[in-house]
C-alpha positions in Angstrom: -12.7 14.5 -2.0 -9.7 12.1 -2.0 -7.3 12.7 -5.2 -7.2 9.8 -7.6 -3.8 9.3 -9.2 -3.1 6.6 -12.0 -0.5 4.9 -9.9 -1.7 1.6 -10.2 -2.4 1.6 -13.9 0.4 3.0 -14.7 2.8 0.1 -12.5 0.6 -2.0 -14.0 1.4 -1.1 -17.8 5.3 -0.5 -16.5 5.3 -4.3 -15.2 3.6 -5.5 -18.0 6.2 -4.1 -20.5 9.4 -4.8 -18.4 8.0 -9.0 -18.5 8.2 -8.7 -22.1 11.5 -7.2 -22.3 12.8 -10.0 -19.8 15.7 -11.5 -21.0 17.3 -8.5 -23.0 20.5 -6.6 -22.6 20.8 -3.9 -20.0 18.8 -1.0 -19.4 16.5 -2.8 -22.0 15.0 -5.1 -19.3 15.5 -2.8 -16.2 14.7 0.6 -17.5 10.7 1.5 -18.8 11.6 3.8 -21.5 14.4 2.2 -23.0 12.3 -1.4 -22.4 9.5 -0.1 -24.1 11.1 1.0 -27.3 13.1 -2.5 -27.4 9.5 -4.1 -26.9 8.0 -2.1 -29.7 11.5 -3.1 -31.8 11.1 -6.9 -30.6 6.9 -6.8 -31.2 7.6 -5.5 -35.0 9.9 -7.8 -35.6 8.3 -10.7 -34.2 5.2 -9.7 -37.0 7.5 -9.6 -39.5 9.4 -12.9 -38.6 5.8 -15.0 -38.9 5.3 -13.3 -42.3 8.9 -14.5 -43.5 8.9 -18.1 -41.9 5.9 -18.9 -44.2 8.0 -17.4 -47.0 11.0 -19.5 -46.3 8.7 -23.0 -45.8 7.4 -22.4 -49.5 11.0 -21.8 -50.7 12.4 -24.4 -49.0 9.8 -27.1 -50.7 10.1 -25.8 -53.6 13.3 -26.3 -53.3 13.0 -30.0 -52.2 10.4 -30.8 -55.0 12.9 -29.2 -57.7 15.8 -31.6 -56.2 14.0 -35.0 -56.8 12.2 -33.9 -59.8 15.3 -33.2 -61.4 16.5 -36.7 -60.4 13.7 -38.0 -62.2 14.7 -35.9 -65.6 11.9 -32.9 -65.1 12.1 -29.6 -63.9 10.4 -27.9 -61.3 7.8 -26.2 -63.6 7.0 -28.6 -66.1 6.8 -31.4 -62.7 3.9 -29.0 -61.2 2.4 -28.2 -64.5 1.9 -31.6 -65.4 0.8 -32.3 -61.7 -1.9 -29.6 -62.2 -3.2 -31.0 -65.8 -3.1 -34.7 -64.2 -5.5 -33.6 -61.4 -3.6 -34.7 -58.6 -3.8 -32.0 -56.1 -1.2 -31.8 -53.6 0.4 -29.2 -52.3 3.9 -28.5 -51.9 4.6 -29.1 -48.2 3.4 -32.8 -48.9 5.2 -33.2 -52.1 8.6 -32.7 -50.0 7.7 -34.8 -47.4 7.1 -37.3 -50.3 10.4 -36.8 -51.4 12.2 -37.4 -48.8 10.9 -40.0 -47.3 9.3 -42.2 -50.0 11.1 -41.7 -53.9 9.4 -44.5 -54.9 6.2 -43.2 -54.7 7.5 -39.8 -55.8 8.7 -41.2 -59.0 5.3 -42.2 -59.5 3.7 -38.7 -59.2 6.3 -38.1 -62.1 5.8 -40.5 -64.4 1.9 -39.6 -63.8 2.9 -35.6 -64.4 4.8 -37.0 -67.5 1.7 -38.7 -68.8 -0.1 -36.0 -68.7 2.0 -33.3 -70.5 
């Protein structure tokens, strides 16, 4: 009986990992073991990084929305709060987009928060 070796998986798993690790400094995109750790190091990051860009979004509109609502004499909380009571649901990613590019109409949504505290 002919002897079965895992040769081909195993080039197979070795190619797949060195394709990742494309692009990255010395033995870490020529050499397996030292590729696969960076892979592992670059993988975990990566997870972590799409946790924290959804983090820093949020901060960065509240941000925004705290900028123009103190330009209309209101502060972040009590802007939202009387958002929330006035029934105007928006959320915040479209509320700095307002900002920006329309201040008009954002000065509206404050007035309308206003009336409703």
């Amino acid at each position: 009986m002919a002897r079965v070796t895992g040769a081909l998986n195993t080039r197979k798993k070795h190619k797949k990992i060195l394709k990742l690790a494309k692009g990255f400094r010395g033995g870490e995109s020529k050499l397996f073991r030292v590729a696969n750790q960076a892979v592992m190091r670059s993988m975990q990051n990566a997870y972590i990084g799409r946790k924290r860009r959804k983090r820093d979004f949020r901060r960065m509109w509240i941000a925004r929305i705290s900028a123009a609502a103190k330009m209309n004499g209101m502060n972040y909380s009590t802007f939202m709060n009387g958002m929330k009571k006035s029934g105007v649901e928006m959320n915040r990613k479209m509320l700095s987009e307002i900002a920006i590019s329309d201040p008009a109409a954002f000065t509206a949504l404050v007035e309308k928060a206003k009336a409703a505290l």
